[in-house]
C-alpha positions in Angstrom: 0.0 0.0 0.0 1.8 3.1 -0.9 0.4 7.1 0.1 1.0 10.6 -0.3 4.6 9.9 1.4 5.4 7.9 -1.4 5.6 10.7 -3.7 7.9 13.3 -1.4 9.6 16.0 -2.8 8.9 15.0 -6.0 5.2 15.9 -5.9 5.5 19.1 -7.3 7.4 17.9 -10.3 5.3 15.0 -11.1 2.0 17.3 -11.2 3.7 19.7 -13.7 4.8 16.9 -15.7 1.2 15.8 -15.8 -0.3 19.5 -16.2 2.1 20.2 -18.5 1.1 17.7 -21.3 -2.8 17.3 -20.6 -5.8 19.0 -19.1 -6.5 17.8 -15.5 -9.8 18.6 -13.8 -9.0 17.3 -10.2 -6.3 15.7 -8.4 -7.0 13.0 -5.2 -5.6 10.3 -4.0 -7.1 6.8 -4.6 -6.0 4.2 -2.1 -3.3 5.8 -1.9 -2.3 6.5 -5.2 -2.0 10.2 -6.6 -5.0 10.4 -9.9 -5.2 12.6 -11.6 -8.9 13.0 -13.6 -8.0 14.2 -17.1 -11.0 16.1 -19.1 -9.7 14.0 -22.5 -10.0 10.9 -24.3 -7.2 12.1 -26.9 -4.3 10.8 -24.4 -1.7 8.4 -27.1 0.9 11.4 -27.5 0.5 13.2 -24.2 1.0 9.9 -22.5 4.3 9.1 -24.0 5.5 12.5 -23.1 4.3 11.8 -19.4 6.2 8.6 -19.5 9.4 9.5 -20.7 9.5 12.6 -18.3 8.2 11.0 -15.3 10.9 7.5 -15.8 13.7 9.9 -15.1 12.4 10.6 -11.9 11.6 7.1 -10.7 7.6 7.2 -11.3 5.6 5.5 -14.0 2.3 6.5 -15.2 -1.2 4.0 -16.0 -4.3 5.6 -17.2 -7.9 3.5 -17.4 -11.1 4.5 -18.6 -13.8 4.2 -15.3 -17.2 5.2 -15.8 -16.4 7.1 -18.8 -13.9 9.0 -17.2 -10.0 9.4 -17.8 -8.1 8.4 -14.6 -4.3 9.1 -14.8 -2.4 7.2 -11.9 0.9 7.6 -11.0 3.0 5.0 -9.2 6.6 4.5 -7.4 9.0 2.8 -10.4 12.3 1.2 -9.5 13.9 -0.2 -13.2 15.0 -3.5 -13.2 18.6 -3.9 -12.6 20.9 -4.8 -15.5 23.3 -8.0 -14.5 25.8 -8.9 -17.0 25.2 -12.7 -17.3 27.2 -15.1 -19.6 24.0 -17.2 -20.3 23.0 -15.7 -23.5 27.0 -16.2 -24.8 27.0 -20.0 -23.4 23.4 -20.9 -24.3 24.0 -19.9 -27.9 27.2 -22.0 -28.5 25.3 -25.1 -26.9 22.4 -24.5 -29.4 25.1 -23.6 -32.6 26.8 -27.3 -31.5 23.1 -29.0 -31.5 21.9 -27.4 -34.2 24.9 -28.5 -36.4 24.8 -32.1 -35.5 21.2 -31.8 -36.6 22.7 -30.8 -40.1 24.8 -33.7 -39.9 22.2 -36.1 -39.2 19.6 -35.2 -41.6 22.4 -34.3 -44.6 23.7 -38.0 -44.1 27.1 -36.6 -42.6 27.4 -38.2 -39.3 26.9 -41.6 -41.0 29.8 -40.9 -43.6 32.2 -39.7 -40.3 31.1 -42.8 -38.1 31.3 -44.9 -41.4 35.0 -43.3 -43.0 33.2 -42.2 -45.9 34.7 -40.0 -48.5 31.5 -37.6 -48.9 31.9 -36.1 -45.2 33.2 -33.0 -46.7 30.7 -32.3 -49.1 27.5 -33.4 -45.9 29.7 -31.0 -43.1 29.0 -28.1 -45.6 25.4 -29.2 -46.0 25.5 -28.9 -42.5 27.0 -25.7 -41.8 24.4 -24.6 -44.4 21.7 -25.5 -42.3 23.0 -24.1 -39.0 23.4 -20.8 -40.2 20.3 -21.1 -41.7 18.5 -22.1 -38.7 20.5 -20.0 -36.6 20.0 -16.7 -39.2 15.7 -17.3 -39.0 16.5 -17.4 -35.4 18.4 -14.4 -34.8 16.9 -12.2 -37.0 13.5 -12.9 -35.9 14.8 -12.0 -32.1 16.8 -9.5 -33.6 13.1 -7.7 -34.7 11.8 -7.8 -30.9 14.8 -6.2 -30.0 14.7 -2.7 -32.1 11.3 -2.8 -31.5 11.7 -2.5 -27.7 14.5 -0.4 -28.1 12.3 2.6 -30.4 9.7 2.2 -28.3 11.6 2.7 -24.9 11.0 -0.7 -23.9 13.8 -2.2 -21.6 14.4 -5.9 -23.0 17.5 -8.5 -22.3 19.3 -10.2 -25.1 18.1 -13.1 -26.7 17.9 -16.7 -25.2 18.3 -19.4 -27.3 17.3 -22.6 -26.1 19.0 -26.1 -27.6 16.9 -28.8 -28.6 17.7 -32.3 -29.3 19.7 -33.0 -32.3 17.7 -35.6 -34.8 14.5 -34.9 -33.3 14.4 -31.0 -33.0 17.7 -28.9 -32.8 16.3 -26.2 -31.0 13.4 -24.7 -29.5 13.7 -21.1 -30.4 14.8 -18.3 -28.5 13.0 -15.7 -25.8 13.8 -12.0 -25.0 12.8 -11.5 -21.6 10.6 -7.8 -21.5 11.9 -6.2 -18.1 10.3 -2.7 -18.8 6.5 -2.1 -19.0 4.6 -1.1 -22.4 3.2 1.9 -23.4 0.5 1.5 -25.4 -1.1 -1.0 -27.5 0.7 0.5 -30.6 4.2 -0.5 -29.0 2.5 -4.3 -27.8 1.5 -4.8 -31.5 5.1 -3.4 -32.6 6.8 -5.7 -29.8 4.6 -8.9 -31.2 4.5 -8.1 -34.7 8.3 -7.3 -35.1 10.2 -10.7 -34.6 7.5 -12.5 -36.7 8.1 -10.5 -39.7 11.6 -10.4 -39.8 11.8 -14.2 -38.9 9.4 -14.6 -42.2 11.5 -12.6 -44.2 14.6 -14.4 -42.8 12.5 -17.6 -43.8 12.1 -17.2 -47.3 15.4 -16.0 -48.0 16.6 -19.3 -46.9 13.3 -20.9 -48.7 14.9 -19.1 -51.8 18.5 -20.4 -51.2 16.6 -24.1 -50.6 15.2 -24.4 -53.6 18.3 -23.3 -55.5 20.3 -25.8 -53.9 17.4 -28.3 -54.6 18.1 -31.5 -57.1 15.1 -31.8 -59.2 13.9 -35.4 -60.1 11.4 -37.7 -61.2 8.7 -37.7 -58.0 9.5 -41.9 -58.9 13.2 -41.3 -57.4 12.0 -39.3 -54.2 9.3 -42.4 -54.0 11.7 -44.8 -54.2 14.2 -43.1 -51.4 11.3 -42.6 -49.2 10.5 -46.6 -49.4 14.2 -46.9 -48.4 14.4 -44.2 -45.5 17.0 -42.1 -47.7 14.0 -39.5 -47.8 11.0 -37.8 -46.0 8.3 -36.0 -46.9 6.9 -33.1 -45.1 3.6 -31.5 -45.2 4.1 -28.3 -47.5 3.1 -24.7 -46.1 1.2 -22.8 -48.8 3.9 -20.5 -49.4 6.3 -23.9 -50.4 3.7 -24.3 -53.1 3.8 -21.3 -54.6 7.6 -21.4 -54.3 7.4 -24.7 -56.3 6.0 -23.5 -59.1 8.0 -20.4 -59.3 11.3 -22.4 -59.2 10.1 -25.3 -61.2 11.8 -27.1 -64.0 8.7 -28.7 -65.8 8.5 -32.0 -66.8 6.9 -33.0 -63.3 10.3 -32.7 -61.2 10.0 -32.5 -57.6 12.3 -30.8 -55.5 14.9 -32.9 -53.8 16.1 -30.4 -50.8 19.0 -30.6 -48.8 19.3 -30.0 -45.1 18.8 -26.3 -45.6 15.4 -27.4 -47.1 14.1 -28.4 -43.5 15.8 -24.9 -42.0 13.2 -23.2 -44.1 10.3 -25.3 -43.2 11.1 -25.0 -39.5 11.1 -21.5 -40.0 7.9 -21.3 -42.0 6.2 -23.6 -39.3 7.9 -21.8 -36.5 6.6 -18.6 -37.9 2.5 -19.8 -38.1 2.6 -20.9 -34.2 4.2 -18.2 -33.0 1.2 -16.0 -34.2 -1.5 -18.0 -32.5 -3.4 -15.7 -29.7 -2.3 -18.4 -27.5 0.1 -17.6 -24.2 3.3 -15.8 -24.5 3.6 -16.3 -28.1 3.9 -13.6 -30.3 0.1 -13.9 -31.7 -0.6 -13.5 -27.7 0.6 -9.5 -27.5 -0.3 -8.7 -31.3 -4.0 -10.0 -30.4 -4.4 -8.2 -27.2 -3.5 -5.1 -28.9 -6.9 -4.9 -30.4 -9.4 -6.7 -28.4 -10.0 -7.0 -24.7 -8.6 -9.9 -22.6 -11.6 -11.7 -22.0 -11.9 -11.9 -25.7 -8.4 -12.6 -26.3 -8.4 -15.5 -23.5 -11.3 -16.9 -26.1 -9.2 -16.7 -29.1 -6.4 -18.7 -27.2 -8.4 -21.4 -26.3 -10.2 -21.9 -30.0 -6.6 -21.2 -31.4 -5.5 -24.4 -28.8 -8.6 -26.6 -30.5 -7.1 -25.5 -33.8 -3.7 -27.0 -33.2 -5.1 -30.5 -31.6 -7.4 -30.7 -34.7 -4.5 -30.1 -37.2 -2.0 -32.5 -35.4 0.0 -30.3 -33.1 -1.6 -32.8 -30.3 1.3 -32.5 -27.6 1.8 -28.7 -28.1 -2.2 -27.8 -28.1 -2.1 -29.9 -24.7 1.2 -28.2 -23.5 -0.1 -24.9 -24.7 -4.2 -25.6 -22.8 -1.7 -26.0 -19.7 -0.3 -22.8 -19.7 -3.5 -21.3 -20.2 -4.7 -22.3 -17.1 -2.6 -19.6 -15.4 -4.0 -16.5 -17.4 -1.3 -13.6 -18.2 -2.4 -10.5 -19.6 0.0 -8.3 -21.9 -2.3 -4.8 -20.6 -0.3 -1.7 -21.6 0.4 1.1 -19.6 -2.2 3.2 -21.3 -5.6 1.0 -21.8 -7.5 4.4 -22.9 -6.1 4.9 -26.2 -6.7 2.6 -29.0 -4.8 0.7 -32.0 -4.0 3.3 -34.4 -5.4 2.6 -37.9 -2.2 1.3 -39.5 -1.6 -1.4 -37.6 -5.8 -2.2 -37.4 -5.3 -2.6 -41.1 -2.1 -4.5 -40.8 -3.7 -7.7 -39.2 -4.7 -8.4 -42.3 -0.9 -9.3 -43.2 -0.8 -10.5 -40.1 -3.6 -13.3 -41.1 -2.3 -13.6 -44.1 1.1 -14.7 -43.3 0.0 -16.5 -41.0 -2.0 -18.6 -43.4 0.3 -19.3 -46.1 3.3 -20.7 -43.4 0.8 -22.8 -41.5 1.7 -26.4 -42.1 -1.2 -29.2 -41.1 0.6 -32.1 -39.8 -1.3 -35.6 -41.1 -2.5 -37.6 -38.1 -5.5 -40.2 -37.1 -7.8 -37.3 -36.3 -7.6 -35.6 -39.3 -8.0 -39.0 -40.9 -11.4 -39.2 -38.9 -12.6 -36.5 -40.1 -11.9 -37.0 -43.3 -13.5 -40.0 -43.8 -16.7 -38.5 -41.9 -16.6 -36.1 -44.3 -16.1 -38.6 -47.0 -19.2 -40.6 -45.9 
């Protein structure tokens, strides 16, 4: 419970920071907390002014719509302090190490090494191929929170990458941990939107390089490897297809990818999730931007059922988990709203989202197939 004392000297400073930027009808105290009752709804700019100002001083300001009214509060704010940690450093060689084995497993090299071949040269380039692939889609896409945070005065550690298991999945991302509070919901949308976009772009640049690097055969010779486990096929994401035929050699040829090949499917797949209104994820903040949380609690669990229906079934249960514990993503300033841009944005925001989604076969969708068949 904090009071009047809370504020001390700095009182006077805080109310001309406050006066300065918008019109205030009354100043009280509410449980303790100095309010200040602002005669406006047009708050966005002002707010930001108020922010930046009253930071320096060791205060942060909220403001919430109640009854129609604009209440401005202004609280006691003590920035997180910055540690210099190694983790980041030693977390990222651990995931460059399993992430290249990865690349040696799927291009065939680890079996040449174990085995004395002669073609471990050519499979430990294939590899290094796929790490910086992997790695690039990664970084870039972590790389996008982190100038977002940065313009929008957002305080934000370095990324996280987190290793995975080498012939299964080489890594599971990478998290920036948000230690400063947001804005507005222009700057939660930025935060949200930012890493997917640039891990997308990041995506199809390697897509690009993939299919370049692609041999292109009869689809009888990628049958005949998949009988004999020298092959796999993968569920395409639209955006594969359309790739297909703009890299196509004619003749009915099918792509025959290297291990780069899977670096840009990951990062197409990786991409779709990570915009589901589900959690922490990326979709989570961009979605809240725009509706309420009760609505956006909604679209999480629906987005949940949409994931067990299209095979995701360990990650829709992990994810329903998770969701049990509700976190909300609320902005500093809840009175202002999206600005227009970004309103009209979430159309590219579905859209991507559409054409990287991969659905994964499985027994359910086999169900209902042959429900619908019937």
């Amino acid at each position: 419970m904090i009071g009047p004392e809370a504020y001390g000297d700095k009182l006077e400073a805080i109310s001309s920071i406050v006066r300065t930027n918008l019109p205030i009808r009354e100043v009280v105290y509410v449980e303790g907390v100095l309010t200040f009752r602002v005669m406006t709804k047009e708050i966005k700019e002002s707010f930001k002014s108020i922010f930046s100002e009253l930071v320096r001083i060791g205060y942060v300001p909220v403001a919430q719509e109640v009854g129609g009214e604009v209440l401005l509060k202004v609280f006691p704010y003590n920035p997180p302090q910055r540690r210099k940690s190694y983790w980041p450093l030693l977390l990222f060689v651990v995931t460059v190490i399993t992430v290249f084995v990865d690349g040696l497993i799927r291009s065939g090299g680890l079996g040449s090494l174990l085995g004395g071949g002669a073609q471990f040269g050519g499979r430990f380039w294939e590899a290094v191929a796929y790490t910086v692939g992997v790695l690039s889609i990664i970084g870039i896409h972590e790389l996008g929170h982190k100038i977002s945070a940065k313009q929008d005065q957002i305080d934000a550690s370095l990324p996280y990458f987190i290793p995975g298991v080498p012939g299964v999945l080489p890594t599971f991302g990478a998290i920036i941990f948000q230690r400063g509070p947001i804005r507005n919901r222009d700057d939660l949308f930025d935060l949200g939107v930012s890493g997917p976009i640039a891990g997308f772009l990041a995506s199809i640049v390697v897509m690009v390089f993939a299919f370049q690097q692609a041999e292109w055969v009869e689809r009888s010779v990628v049958e005949d490897m998949v009988r004999r486990g020298a092959a796999s096929y993968l569920p395409s994401p639209l955006i594969f297809n359309f790739a297909n035929i703009a890299f196509s050699r004619g003749d009915g040829l099918v792509p025959l990818f290297p291990a780069v090949g899977f670096a840009a499917w990951l990062g197409m797949v990786v991409t779709s999730l990570n915009l589901l209104p589900v959690w922490q994820l990326d979709g989570g903040r961009i979605f809240r931007s725009l509706t309420s949380f009760r609505r956006y609690r909604l679209l999480s669990f629906i987005s949940v059922g949409i994931l067990f229906v299209t095979g995701y079934y360990y990650l829709s249960l992990l994810l329903l988990l998770f969701l049990m514990t509700p976190i909300d993503f609320a902005p500093l300033d809840m009175v202002s709203p999206l600005s227009k841009f970004r309103k009209i944005s979430f159309v590219g925001v579905i859209l991507m989202m559409v054409v990287t989604f991969v659905i994964l076969p499985g027994p359910l969708l086999s169900l209902i197939g042959s429900l619908i068949g019937s």
